[in-house]
C-alpha positions as CSV (number, residue, x, y, z in Angstrom):
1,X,-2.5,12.3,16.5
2,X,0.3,13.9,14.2
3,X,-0.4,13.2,10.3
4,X,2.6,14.3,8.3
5,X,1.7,15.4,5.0
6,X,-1.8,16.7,3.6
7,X,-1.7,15.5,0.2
8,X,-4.5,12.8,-1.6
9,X,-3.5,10.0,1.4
10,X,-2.9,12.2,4.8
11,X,-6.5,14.2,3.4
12,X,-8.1,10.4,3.4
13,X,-6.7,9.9,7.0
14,X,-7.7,13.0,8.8
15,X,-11.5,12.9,7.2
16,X,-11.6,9.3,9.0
17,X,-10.4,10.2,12.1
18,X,-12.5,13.0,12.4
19,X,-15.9,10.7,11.0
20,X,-14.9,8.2,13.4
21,X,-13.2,10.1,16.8
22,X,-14.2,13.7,16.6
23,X,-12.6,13.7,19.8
24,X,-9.2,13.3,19.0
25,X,-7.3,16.3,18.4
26,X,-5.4,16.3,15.2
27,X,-2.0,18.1,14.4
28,X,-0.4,18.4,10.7
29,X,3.1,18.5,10.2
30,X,3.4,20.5,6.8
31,X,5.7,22.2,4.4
32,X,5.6,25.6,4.1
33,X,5.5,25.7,0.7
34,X,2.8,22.8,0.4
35,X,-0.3,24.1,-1.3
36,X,-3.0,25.2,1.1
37,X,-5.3,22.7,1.7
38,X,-8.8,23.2,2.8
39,X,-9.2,20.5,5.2
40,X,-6.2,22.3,7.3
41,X,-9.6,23.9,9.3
42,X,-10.3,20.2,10.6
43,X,-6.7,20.3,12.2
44,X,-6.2,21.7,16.0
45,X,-2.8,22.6,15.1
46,X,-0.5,23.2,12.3
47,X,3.1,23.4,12.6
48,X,6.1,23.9,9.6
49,X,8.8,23.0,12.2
50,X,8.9,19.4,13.5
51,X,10.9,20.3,16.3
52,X,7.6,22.1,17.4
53,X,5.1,19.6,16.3
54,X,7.9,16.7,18.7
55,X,6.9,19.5,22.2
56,X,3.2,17.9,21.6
57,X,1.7,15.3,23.7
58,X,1.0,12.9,21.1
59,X,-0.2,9.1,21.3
60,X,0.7,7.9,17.3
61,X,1.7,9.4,14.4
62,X,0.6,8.9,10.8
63,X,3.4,9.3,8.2
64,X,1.7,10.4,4.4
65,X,4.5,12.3,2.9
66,X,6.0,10.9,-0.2
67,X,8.4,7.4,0.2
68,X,11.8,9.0,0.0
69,X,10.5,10.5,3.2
70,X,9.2,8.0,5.1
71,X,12.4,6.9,6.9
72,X,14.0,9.9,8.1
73,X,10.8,11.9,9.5
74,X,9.8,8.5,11.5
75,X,13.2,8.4,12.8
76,X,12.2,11.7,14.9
77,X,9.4,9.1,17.1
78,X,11.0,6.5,17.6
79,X,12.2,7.9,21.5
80,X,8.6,8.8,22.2
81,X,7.5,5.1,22.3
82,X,4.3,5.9,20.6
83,X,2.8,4.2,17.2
84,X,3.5,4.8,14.3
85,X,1.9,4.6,11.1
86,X,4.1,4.4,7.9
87,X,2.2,4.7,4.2
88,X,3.4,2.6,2.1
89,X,5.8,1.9,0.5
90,X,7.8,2.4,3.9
91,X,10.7,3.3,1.9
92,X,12.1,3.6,-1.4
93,X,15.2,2.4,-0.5
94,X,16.4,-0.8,0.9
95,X,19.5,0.2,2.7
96,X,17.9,2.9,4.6
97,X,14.9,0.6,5.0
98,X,17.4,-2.0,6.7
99,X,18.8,0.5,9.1
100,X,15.8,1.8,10.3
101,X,14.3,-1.7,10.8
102,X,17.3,-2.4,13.1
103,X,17.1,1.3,15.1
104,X,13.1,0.7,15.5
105,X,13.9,-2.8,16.7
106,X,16.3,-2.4,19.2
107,X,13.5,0.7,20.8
108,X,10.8,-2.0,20.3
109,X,9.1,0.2,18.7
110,X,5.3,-0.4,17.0
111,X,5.3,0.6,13.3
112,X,2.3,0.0,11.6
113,X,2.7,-0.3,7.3
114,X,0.1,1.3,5.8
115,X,-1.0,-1.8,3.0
116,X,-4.7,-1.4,3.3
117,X,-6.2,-3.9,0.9
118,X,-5.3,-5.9,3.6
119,X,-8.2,-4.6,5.5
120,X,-10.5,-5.4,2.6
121,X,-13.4,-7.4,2.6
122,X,-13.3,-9.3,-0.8
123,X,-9.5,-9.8,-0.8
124,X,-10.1,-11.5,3.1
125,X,-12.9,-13.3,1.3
126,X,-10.4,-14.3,-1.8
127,X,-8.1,-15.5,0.8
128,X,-10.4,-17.8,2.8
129,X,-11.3,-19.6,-0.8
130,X,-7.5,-20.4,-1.8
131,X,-6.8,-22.0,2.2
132,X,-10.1,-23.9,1.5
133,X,-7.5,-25.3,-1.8
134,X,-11.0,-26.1,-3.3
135,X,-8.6,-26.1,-6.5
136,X,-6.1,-28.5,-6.3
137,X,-2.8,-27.6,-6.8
138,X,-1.6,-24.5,-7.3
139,X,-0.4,-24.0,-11.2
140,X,-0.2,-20.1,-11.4
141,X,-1.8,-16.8,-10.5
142,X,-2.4,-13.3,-12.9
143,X,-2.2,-10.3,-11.1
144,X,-3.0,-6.9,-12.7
145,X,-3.4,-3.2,-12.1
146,X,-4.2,-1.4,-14.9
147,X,-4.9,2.9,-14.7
148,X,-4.5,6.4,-16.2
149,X,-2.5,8.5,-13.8
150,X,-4.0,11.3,-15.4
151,X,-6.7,10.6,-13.9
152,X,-6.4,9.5,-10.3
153,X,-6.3,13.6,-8.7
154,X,-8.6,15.9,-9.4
155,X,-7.1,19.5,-9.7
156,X,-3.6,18.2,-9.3
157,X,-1.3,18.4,-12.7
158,X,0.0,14.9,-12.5
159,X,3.6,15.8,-13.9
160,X,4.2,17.4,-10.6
161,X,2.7,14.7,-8.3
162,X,4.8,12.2,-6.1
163,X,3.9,9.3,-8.9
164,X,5.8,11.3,-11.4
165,X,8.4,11.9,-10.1
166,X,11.7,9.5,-9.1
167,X,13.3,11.3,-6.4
168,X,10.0,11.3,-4.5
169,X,9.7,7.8,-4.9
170,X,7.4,7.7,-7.9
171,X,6.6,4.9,-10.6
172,X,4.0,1.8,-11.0
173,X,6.1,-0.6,-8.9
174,X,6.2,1.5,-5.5
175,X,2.9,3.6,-6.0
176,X,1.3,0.3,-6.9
177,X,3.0,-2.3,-4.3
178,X,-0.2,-3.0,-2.8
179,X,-0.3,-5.6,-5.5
180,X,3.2,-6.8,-4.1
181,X,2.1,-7.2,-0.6
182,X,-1.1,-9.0,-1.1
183,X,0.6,-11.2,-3.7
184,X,3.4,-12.3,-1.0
185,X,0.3,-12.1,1.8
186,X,-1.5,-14.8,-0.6
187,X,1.2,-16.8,-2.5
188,X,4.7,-16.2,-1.2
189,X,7.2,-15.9,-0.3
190,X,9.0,-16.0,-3.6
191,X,12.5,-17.7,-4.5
192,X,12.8,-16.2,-7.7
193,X,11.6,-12.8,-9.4
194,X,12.2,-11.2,-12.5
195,X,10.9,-7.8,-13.8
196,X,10.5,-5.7,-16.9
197,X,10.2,-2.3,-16.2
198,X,9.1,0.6,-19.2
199,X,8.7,4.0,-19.6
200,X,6.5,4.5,-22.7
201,X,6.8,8.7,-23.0
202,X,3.1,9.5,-23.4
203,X,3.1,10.6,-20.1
204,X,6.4,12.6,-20.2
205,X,7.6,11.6,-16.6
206,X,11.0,10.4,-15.7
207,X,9.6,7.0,-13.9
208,X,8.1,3.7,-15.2
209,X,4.7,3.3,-16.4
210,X,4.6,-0.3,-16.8
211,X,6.3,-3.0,-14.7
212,X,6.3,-6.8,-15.2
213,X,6.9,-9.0,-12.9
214,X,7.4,-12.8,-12.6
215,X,7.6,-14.7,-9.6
216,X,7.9,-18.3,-8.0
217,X,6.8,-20.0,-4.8
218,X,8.1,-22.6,-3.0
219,X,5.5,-24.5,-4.5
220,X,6.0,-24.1,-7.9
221,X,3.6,-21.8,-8.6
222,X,4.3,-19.0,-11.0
223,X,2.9,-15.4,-10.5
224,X,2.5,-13.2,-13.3
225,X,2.0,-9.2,-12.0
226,X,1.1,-6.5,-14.2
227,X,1.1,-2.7,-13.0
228,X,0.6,0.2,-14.9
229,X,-0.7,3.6,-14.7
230,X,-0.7,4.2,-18.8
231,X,-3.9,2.5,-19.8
232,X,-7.5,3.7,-20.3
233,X,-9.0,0.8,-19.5
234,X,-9.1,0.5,-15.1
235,X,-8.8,-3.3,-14.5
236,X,-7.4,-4.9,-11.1
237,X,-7.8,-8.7,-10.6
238,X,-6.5,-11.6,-9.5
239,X,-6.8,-14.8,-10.6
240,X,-5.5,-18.2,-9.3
241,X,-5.6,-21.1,-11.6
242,X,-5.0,-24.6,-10.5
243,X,-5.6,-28.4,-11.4
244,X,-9.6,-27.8,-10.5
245,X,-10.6,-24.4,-11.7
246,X,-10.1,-21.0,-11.3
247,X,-11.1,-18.3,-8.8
248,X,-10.8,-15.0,-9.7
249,X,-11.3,-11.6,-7.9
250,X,-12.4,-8.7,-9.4
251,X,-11.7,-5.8,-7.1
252,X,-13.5,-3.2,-9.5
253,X,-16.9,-5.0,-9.3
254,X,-16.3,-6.6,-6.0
255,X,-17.4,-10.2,-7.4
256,X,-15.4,-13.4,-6.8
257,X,-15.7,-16.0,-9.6
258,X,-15.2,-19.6,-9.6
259,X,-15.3,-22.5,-12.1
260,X,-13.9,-26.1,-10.8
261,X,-13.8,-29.4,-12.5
262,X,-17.3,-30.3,-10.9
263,X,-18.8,-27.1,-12.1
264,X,-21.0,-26.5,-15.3
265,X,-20.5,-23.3,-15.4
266,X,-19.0,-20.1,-13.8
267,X,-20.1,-19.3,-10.4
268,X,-19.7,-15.5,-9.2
269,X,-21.1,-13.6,-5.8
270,X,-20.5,-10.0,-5.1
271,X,-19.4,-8.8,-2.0
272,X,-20.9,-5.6,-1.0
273,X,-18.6,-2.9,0.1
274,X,-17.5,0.7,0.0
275,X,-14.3,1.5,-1.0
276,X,-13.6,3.7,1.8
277,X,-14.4,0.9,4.3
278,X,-11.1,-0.6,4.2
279,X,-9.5,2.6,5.2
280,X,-11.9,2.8,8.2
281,X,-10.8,-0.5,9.4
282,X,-6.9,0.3,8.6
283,X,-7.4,3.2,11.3
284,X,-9.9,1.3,13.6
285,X,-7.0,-0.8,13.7
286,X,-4.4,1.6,14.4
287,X,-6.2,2.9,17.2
288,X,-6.5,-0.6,19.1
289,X,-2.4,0.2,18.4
290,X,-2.5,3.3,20.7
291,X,-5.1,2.1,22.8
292,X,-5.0,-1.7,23.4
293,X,-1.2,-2.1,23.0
294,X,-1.8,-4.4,20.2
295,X,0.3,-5.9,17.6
296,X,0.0,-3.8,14.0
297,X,-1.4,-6.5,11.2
298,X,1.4,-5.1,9.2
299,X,4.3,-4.7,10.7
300,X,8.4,-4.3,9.8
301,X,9.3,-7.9,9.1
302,X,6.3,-8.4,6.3
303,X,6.7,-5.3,5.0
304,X,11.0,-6.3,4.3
305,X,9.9,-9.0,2.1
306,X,7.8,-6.5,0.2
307,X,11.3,-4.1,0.1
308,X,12.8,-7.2,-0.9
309,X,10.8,-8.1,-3.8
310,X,11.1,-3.9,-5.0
311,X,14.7,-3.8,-5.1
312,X,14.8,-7.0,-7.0
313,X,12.3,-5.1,-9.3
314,X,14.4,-2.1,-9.9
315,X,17.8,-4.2,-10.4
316,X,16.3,-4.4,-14.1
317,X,17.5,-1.6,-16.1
318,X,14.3,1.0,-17.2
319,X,13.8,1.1,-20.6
């Protein structure tokens, strides 16, 4: 396996592997001014040249760099008919997006999207509930995301981090789009979106902090999503309202919550789970890739709707 990129995500990745296959030989693909890295000793090789790291007899590739990346170092695989795993957001453009979606098709190529609450156990959970429609009709859902950047790398000065900054592909919307995906995954897709997007200058960076979105289904359903990275208070949730009840999700405490008509008062569970188990399963699954030949969960097509719903996003001037 090739991982591209050492930073908070690619670190996450090659501690897995190595927990799960100790086996499997791991390469880096690296910058040569990147800072050094102390999990670089868990790597069999480490290469600054990708034209050296391509000679290797690899079987997948994991791409962690930052999104303005993403396209143009996966590029470089797609002759090797090997997997490939693509953080997300794949891109933070849509053009280049669209012509890499067409050059990986026409190779038939297997491109995994890295959206790993997918792989989570409460959101899989949440989602069984809303097909149940114990509810009714859906009337309309609130999504939020709600951190301090500050405060999300240790040792790391935040200013200089891909978040910050907008030619790496920084800001809420793309750092946060997991909310995006599992919001389409849930409720979409959408006909119509609208965003606000705001940079408030306490954190001095040149990207949003705070992005509203609203959405609509097919249905009729409205989606209201709120992403930040400005507040103190950590709160991510989702919670779809219909003619019946409620049922809510509350990722930070892993409880699911419930009141319908029938109900004299709020029902909750937890569902007991460590947060890195979701990544485990993310690259259980990208090993039955390599080794099974099967389909990625997440694959190109999904993962254009998500583009889709970004670009729309980012049409709204940033105030």
């Amino acid at each position: 396996i090739l991982i591209i990129g050492l930073g908070s995500i690619g670190s996450r990745h090659l501690k897995i592997i190595k927990q799960l296959r100790p086996e499997i030989n791991i390469n880096l693909l690296r910058r040569k001014e990147s800072i050094e890295n102390n999990l670089e000793k868990l790597a069999n090789k480490i290469f600054y040249d990708k034209k050296d790291a391509l000679k290797e007899n690899l079987d997948g590739v994991i791409i962690a760099s930052p999104s303005s990346m993403h396209i143009n170092q996966a590029i470089n695989f797609l002759d090797l008919n090997i997997p490939i795993f693509i953080e997300k957001p794949i891109s933070n453009n849509l053009e280049d997006y669209l012509e890499f979606k067409k050059l990986a098709e026409t190779k038939n190529a297997k491109i995994l999207v890295g959206y790993v609450l997918r792989y989570s156990k409460i959101l899989n959970e949440y989602r069984r509930l809303i097909k149940e429609n114990i509810i009714g009709k859906q009337i309309y859902v609130d999504i939020k995301y709600s951190s301090f950047l500050p405060d999300w790398r240790k040792n790391i000065n935040y200013k200089n981090s891909v978040s910050s900054n907008y030619n790496l592909g920084g800001g809420a919307l793309l750092e946060l789009s997991h909310e995006l995906d599992y919001a389409n995954w849930l409720f979409g897709p959408f006909s119509e979106i609208k965003a606000i997007r705001n940079n408030t200058k306490q954190l001095e960076i040149d990207v949003e902090d705070i992005v509203k979105i609203i959405a609509i289904n097919k249905n009729r359903c409205l989606i209201n999503i709120h992403l930040d990275f400005s507040s103190k208070i950590t709160e991510r949730y989702c919670c779809l309202n219909g003619s019946k009840g409620f049922i809510k999700l509350d990722f930070m405490n892993n409880k699911i919550s419930s009141k319908l008509s029938a109900d004299k008062g709020i029902k909750s569970y937890k569902i007991e789970s460590n947060y890195n188990d979701m990544y485990i399963y993310q690259m259980e699954h990208f090993f039955k890739c390599i080794e099974n030949n099967i389909k990625p969960l997440i694959t190109l097509e999904e993962s254009a709707e998500i583009m889709r719903m970004i670009t729309l996003c980012k049409s709204s001037p940033l105030n």
